[in-house]
C-alpha positions, 0 to 999 in steps of 0.5 A: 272142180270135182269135190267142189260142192260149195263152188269156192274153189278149194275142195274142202270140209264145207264141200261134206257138210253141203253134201250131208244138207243136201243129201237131208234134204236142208239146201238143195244144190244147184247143176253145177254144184250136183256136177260138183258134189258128185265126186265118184261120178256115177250121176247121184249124190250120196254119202259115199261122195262127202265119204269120198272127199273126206278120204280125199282131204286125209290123203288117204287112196282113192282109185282113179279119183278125180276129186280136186281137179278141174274137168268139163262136165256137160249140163244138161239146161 
């Protein structure tokens, strides 16, 4: 799911805080949860991601976002 970073299934303020870690370099993040975290899919992981899903979880507009849907993401092994 996209904004899913943790991979618990529910996009949520963890999924920020696991974005911030990994972005500090405190958590290193899996293929899956990079997919994942990469909320405006435009292949990194930054801050405009965690920006993102808290945009997402205010209920504030987000154009052509995808953040709580499931999608299929190829990874590369």
């Amino acid at each position: 799911m996209i904004g899913d970073a943790d991979l618990n299934g529910t996009v949520e303020i963890l999924d920020v805080t696991c974005i911030q870690r990994a972005i500090n370099y405190i958590v290193t993040l899996s293929k899956e949860q990079t997919a994942a975290a990469d909320s405006d899919q435009n292949g990194e992981v930054t801050i405009v991601d965690a920006t993102c899903i808290q945009r997402y979880l205010s209920k504030l507009k987000l154009n052509d976002s995808q953040i709580g849907e499931y999608v299929t993401i190829c990874i590369d092994a």
